[in-house]
CHARMM internal coordinates of N, CA and C (Angstrom, degrees):
IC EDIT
DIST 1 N 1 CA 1.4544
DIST 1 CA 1 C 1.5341
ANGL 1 N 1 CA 1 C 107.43
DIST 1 C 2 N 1.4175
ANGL 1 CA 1 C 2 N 128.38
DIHE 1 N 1 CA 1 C 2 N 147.63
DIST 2 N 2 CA 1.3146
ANGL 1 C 2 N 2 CA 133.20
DIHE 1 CA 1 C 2 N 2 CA -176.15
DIST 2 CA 2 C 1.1212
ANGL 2 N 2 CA 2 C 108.02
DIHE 1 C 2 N 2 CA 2 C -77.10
DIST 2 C 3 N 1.3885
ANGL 2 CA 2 C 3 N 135.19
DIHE 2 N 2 CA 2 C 3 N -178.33
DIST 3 N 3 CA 1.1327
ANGL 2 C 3 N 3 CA 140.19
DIHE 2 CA 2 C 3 N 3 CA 169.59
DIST 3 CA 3 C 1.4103
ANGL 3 N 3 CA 3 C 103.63
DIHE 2 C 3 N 3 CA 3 C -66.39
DIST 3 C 4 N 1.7460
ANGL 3 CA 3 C 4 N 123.64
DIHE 3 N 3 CA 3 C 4 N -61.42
DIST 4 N 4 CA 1.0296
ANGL 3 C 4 N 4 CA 129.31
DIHE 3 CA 3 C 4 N 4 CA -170.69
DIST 4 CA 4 C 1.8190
ANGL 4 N 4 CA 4 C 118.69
DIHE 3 C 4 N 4 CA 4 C -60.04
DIST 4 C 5 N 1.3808
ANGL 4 CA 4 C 5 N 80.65
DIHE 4 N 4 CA 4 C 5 N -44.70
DIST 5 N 5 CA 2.0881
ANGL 4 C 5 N 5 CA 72.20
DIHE 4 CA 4 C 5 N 5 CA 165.45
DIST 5 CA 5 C 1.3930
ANGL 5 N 5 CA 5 C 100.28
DIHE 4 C 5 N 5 CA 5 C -67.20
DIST 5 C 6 N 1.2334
ANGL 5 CA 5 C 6 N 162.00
DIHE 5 N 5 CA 5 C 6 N -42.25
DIST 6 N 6 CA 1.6821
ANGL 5 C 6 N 6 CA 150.10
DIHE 5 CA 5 C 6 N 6 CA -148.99
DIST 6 CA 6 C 1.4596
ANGL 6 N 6 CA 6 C 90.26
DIHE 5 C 6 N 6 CA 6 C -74.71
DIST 6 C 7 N 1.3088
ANGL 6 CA 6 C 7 N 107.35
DIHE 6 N 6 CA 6 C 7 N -46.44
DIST 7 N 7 CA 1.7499
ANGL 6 C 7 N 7 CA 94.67
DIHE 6 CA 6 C 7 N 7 CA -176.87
DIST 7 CA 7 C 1.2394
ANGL 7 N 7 CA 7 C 128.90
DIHE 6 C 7 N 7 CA 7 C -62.55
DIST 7 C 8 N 1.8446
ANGL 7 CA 7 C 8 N 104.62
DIHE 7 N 7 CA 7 C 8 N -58.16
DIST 8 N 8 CA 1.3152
ANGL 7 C 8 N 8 CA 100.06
DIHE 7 CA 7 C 8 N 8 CA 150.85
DIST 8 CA 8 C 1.9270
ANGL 8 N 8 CA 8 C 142.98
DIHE 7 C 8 N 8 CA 8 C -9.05
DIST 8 C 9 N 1.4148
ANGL 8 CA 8 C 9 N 97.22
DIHE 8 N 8 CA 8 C 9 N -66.56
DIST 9 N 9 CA 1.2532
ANGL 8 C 9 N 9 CA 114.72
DIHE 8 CA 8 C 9 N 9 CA 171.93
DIST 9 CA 9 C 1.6841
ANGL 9 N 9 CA 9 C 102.60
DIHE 8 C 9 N 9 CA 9 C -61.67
DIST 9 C 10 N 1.2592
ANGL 9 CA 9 C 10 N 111.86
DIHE 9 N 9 CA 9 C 10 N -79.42
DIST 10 N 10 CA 1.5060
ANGL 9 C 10 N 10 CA 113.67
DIHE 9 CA 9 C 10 N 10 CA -176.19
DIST 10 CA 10 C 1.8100
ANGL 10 N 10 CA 10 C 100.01
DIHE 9 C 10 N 10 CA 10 C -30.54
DIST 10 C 11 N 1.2650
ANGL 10 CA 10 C 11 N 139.62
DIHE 10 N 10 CA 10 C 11 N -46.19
DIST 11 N 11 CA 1.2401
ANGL 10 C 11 N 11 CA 134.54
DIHE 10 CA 10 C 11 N 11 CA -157.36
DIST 11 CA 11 C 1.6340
ANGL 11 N 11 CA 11 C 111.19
DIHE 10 C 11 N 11 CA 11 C -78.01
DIST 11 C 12 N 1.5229
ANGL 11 CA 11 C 12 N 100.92
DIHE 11 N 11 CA 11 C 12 N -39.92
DIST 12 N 12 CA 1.5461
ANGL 11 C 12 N 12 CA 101.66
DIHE 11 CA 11 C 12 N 12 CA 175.50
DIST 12 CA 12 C 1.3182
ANGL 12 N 12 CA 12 C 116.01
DIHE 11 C 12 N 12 CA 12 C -79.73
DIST 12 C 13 N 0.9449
ANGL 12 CA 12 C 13 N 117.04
DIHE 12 N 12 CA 12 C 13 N -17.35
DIST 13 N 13 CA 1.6089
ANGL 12 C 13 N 13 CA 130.91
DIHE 12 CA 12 C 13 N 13 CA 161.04
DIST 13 CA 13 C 1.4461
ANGL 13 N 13 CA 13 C 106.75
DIHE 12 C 13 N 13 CA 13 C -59.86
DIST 13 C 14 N 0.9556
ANGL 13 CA 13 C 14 N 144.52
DIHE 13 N 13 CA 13 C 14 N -38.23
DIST 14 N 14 CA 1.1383
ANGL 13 C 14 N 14 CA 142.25
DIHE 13 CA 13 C 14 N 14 CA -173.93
DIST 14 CA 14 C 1.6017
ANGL 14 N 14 CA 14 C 109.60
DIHE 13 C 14 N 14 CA 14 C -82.73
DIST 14 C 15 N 1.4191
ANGL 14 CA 14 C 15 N 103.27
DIHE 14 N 14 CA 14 C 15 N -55.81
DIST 15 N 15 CA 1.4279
ANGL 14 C 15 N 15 CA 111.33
DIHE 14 CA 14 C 15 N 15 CA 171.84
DIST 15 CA 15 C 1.3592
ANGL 15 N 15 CA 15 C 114.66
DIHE 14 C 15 N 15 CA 15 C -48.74
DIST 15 C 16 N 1.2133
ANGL 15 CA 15 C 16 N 110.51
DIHE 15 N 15 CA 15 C 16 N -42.66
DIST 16 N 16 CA 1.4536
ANGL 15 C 16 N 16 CA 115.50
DIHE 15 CA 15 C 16 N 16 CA 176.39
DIST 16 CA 16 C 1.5964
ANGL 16 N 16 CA 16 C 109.31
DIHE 15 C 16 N 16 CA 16 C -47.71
DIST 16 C 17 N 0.8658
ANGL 16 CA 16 C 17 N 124.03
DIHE 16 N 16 CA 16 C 17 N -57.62
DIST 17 N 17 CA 1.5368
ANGL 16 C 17 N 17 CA 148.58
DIHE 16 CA 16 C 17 N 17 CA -164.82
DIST 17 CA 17 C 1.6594
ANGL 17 N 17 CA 17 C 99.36
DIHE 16 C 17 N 17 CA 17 C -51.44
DIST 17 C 18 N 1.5871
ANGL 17 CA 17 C 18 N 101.14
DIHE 17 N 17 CA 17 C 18 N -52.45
DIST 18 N 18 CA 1.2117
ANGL 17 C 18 N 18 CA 108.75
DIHE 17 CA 17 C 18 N 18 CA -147.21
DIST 18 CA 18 C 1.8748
ANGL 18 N 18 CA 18 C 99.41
DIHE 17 C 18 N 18 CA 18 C -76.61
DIST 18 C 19 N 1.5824
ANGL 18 CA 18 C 19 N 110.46
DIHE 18 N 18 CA 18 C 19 N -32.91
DIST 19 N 19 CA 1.3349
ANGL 18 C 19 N 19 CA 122.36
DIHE 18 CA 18 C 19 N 19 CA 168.44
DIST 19 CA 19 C 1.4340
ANGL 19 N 19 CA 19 C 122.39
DIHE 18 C 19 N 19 CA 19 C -77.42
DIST 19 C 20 N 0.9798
ANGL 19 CA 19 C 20 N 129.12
DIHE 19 N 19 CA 19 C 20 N -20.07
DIST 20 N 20 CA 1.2913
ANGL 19 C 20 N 20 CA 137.37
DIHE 19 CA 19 C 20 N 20 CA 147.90
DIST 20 CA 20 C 1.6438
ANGL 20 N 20 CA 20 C 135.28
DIHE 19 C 20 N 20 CA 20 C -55.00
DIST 20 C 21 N 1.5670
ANGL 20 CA 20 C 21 N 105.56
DIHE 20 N 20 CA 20 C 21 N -18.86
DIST 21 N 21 CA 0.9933
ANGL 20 C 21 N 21 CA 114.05
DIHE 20 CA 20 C 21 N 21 CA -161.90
DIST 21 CA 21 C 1.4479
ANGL 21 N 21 CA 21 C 138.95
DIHE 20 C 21 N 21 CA 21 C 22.72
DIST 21 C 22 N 2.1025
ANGL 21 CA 21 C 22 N 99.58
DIHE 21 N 21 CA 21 C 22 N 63.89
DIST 22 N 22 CA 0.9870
ANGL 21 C 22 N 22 CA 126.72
DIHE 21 CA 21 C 22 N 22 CA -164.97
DIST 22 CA 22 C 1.7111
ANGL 22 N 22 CA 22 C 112.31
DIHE 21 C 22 N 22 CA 22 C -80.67
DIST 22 C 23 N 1.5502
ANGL 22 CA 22 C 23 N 94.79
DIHE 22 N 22 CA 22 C 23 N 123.43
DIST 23 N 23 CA 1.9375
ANGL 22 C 23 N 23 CA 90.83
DIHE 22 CA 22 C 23 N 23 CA 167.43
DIST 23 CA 23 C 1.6869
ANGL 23 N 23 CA 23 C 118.15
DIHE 22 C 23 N 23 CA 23 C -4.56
DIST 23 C 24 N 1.8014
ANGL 23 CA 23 C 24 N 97.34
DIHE 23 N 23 CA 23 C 24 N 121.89
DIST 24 N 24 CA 1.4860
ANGL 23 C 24 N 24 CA 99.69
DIHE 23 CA 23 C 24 N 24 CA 157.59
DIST 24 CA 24 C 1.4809
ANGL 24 N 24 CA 24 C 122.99
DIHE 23 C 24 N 24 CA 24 C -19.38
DIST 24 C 25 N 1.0117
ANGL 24 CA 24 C 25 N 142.00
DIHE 24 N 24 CA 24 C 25 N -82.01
DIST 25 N 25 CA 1.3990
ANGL 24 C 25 N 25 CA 149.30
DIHE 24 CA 24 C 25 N 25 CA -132.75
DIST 25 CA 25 C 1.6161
ANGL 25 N 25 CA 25 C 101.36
DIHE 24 C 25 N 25 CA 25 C -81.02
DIST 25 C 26 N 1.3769
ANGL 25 CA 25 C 26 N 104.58
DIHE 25 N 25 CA 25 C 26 N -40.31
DIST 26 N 26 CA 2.0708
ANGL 25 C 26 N 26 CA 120.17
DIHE 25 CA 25 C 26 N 26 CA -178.57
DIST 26 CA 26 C 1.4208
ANGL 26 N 26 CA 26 C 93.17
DIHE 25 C 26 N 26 CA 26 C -73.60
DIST 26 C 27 N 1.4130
ANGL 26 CA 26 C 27 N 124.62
DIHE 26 N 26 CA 26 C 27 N -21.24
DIST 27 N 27 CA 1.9149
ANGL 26 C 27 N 27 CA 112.99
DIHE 26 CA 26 C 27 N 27 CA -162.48
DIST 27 CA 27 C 1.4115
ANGL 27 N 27 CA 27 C 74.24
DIHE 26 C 27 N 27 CA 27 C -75.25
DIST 27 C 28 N 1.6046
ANGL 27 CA 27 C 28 N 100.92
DIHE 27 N 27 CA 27 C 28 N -75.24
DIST 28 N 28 CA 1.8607
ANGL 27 C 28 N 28 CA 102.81
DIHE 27 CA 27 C 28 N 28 CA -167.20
DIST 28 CA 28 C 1.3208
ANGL 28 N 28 CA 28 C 123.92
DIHE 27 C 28 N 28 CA 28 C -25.15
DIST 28 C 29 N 1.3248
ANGL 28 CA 28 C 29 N 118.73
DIHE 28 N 28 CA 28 C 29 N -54.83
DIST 29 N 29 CA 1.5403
ANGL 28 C 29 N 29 CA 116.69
DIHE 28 CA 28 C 29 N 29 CA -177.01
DIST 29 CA 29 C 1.5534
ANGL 29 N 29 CA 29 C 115.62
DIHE 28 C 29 N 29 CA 29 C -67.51
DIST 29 C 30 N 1.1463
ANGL 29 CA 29 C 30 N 106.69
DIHE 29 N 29 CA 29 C 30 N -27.50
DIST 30 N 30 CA 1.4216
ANGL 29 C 30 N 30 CA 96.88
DIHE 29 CA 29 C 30 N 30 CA -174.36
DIST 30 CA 30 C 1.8514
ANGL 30 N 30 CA 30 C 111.00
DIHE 29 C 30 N 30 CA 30 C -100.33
DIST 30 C 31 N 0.9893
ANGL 30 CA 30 C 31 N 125.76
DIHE 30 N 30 CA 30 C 31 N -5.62
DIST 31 N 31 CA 1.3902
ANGL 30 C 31 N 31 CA 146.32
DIHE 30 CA 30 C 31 N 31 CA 158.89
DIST 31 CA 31 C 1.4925
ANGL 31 N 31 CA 31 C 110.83
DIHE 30 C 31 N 31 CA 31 C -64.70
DIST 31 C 32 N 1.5014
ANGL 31 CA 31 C 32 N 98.42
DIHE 31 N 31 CA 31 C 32 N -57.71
DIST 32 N 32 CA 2.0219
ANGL 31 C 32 N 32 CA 95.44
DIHE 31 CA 31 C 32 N 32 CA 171.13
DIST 32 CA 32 C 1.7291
ANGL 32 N 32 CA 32 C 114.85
DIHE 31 C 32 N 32 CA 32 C -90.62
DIST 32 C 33 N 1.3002
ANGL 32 CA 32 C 33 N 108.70
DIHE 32 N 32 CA 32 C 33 N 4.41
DIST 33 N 33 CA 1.4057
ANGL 32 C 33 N 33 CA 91.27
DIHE 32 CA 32 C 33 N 33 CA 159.63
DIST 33 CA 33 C 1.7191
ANGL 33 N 33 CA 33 C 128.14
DIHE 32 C 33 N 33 CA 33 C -104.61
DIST 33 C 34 N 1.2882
ANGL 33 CA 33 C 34 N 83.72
DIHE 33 N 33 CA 33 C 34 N -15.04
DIST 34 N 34 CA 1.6654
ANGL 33 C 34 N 34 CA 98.55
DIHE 33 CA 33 C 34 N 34 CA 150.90
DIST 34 CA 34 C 1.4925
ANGL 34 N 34 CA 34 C 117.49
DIHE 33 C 34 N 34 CA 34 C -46.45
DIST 34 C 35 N 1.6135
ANGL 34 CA 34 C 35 N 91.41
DIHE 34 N 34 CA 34 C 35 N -69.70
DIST 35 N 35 CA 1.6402
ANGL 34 C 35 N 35 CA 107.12
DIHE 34 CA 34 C 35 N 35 CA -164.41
DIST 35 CA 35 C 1.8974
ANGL 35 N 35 CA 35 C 109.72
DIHE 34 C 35 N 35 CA 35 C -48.05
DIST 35 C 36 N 1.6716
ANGL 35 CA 35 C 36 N 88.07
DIHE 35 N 35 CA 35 C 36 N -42.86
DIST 36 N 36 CA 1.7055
ANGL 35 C 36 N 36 CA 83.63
DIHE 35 CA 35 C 36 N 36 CA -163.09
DIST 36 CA 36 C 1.5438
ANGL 36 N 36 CA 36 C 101.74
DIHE 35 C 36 N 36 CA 36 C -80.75
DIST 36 C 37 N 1.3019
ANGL 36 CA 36 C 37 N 120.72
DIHE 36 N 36 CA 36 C 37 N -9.92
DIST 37 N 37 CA 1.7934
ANGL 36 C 37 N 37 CA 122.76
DIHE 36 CA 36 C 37 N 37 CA 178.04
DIST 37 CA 37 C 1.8698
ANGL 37 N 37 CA 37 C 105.86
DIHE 36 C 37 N 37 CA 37 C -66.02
DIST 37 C 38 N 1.2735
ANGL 37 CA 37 C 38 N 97.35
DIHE 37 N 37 CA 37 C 38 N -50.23
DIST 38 N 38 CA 1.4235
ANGL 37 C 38 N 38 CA 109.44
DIHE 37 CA 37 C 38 N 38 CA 167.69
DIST 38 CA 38 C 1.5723
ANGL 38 N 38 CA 38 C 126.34
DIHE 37 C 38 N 38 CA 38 C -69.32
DIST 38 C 39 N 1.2586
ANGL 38 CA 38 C 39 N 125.61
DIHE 38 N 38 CA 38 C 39 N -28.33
DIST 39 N 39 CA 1.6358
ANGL 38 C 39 N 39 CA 127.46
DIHE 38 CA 38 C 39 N 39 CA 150.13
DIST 39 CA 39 C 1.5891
ANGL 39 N 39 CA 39 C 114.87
DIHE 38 C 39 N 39 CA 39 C -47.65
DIST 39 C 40 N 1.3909
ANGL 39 CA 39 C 40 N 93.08
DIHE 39 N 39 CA 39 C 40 N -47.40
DIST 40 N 40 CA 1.7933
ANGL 39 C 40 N 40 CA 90.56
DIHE 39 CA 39 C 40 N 40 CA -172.00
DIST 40 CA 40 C 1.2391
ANGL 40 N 40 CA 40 C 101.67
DIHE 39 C 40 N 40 CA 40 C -76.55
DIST 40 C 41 N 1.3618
ANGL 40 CA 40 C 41 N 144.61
DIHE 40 N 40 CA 40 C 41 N 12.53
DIST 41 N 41 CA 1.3912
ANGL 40 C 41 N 41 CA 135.59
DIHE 40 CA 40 C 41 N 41 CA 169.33
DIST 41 CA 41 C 1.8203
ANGL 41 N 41 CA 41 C 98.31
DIHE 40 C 41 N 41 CA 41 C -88.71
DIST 41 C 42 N 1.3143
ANGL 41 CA 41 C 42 N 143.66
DIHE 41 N 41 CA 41 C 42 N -27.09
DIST 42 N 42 CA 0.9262
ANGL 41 C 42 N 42 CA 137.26
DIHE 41 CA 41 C 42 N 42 CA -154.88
DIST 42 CA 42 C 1.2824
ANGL 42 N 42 CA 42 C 99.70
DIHE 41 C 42 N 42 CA 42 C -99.63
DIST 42 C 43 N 2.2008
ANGL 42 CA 42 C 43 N 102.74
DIHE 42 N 42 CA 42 C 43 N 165.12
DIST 43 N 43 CA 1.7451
ANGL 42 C 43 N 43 CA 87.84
DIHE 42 CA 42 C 43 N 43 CA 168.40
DIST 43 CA 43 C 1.5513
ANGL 43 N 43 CA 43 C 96.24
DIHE 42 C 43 N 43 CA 43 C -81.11
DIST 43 C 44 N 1.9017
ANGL 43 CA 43 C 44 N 100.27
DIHE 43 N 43 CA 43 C 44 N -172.22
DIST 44 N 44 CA 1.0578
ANGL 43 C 44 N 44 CA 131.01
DIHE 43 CA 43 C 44 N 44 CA -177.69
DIST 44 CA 44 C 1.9877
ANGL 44 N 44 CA 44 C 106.55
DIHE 43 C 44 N 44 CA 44 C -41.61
DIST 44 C 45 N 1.8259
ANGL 44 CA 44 C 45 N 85.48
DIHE 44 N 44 CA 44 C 45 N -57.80
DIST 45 N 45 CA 1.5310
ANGL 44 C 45 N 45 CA 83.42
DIHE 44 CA 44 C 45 N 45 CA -162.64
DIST 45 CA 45 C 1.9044
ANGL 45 N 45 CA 45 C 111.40
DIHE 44 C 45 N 45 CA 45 C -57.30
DIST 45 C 46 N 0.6081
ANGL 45 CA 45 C 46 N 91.50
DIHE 45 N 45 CA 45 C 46 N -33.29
DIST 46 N 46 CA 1.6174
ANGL 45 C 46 N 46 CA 133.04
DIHE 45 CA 45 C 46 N 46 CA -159.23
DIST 46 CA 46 C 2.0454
ANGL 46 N 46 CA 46 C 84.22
DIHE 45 C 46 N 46 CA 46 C -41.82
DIST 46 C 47 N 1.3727
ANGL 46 CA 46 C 47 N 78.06
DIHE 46 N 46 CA 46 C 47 N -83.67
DIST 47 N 47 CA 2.2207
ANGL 46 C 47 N 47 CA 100.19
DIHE 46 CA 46 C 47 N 47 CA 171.07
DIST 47 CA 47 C 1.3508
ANGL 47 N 47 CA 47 C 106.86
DIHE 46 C 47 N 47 CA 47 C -36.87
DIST 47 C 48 N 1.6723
ANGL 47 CA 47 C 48 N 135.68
DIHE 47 N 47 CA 47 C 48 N -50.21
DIST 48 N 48 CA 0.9299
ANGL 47 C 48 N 48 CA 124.28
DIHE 47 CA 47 C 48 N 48 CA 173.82
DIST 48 CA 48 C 1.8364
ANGL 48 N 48 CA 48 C 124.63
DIHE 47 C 48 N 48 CA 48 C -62.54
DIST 48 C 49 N 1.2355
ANGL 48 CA 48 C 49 N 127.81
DIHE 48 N 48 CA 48 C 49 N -35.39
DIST 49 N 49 CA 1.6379
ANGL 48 C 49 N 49 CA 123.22
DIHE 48 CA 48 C 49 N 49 CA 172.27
DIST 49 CA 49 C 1.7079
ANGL 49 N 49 CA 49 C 92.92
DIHE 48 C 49 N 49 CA 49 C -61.20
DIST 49 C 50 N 1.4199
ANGL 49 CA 49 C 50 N 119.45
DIHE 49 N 49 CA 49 C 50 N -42.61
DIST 50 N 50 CA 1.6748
ANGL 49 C 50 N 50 CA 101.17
DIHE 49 CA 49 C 50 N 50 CA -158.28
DIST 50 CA 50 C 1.2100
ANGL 50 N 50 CA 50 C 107.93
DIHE 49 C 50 N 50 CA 50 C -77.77
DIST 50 C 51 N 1.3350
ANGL 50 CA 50 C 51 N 121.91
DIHE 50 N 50 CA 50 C 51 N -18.66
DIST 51 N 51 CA 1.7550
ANGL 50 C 51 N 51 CA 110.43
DIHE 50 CA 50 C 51 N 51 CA 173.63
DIST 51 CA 51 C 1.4934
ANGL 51 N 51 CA 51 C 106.59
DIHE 50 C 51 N 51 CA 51 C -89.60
DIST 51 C 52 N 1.7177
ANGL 51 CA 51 C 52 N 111.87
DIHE 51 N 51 CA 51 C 52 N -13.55
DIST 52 N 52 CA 1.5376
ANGL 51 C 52 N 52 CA 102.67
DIHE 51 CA 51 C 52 N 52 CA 173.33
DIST 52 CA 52 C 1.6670
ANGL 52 N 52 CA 52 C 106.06
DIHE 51 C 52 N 52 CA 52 C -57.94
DIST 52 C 53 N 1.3546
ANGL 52 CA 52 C 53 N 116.89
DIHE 52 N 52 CA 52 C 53 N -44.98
DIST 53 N 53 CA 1.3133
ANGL 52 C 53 N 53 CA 123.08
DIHE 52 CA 52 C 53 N 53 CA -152.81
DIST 53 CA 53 C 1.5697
ANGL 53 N 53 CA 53 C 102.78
DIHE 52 C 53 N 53 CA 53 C -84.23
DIST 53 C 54 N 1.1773
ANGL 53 CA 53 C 54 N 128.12
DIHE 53 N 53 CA 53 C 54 N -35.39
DIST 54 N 54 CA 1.2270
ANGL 53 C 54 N 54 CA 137.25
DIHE 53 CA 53 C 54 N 54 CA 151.52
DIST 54 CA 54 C 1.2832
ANGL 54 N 54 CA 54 C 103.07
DIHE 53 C 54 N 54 CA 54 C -23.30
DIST 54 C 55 N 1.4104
ANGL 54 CA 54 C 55 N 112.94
DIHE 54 N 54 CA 54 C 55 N -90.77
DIST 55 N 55 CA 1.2432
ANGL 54 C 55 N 55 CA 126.37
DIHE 54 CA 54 C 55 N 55 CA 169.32
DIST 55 CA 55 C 1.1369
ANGL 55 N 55 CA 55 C 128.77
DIHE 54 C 55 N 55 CA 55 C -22.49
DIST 55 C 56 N 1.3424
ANGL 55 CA 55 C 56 N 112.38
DIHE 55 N 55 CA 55 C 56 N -21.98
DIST 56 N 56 CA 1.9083
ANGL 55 C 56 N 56 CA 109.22
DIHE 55 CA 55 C 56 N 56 CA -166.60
DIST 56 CA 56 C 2.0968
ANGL 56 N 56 CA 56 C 92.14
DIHE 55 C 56 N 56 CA 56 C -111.92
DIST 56 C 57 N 1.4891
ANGL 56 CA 56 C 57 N 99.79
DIHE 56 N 56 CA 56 C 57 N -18.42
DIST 57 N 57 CA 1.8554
ANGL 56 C 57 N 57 CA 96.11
DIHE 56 CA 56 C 57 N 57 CA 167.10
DIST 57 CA 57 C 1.2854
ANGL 57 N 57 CA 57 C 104.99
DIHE 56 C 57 N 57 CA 57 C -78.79
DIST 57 C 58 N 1.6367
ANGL 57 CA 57 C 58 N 147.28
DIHE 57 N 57 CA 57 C 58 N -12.10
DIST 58 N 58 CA 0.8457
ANGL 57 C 58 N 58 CA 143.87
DIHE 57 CA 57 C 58 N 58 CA 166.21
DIST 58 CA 58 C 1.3983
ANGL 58 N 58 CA 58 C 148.94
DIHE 57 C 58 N 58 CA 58 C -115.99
DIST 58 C 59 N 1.1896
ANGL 58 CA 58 C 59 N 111.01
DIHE 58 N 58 CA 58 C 59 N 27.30
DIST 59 N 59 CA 1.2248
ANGL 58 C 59 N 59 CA 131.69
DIHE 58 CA 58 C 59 N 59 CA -177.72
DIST 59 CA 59 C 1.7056
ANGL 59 N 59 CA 59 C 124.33
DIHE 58 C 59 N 59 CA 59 C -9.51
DIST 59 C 60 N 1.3547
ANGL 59 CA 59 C 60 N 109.93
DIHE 59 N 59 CA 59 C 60 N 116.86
DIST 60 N 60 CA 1.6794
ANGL 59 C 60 N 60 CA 113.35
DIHE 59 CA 59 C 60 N 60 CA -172.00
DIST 60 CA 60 C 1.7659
ANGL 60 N 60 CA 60 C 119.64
DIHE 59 C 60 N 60 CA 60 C 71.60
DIST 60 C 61 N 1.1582
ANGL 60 CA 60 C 61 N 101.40
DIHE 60 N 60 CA 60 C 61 N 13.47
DIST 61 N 61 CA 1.1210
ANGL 60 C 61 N 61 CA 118.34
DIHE 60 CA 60 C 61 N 61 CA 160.70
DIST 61 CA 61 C 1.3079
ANGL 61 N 61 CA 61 C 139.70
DIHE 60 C 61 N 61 CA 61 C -78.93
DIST 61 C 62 N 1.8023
ANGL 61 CA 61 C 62 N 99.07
DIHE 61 N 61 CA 61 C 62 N -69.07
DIST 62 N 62 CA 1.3536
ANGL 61 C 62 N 62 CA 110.86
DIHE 61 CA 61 C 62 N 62 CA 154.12
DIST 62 CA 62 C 1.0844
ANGL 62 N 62 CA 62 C 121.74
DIHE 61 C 62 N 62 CA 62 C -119.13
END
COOR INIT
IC SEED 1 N 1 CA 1 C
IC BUILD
């Protein structure tokens, strides 16, 4: 499987989750394995602004 299909998958997986309104613990996992399938598509610099900005919607979080 390519990278881009793994994400793919990882992403609808998540979506899935999220429309399903699947158990806490299955949203989480499949929400951050989305997320991090889709990080590894970006460059380096790239990952760093989106967790900056992340970061700045969530204050004391991360």
């Amino acid at each position: 499987m390519t990278r881009y299909a793994a994400m793919e998958k990882e992403i609808s997986e998540a979506k899935q989750a999220v429309m399903l309104n699947a158990p806490q613990h299955q949203l989480v996992k499949e929400v951050r394995e989305g997320i991090e399938h889709l990080l590894n598509m970006l460059p380096g610099e790239v990952v760093v602004q989106v967790l900056s900005g992340i970061a700045a919607m969530a204050p004391g979080v991360i």
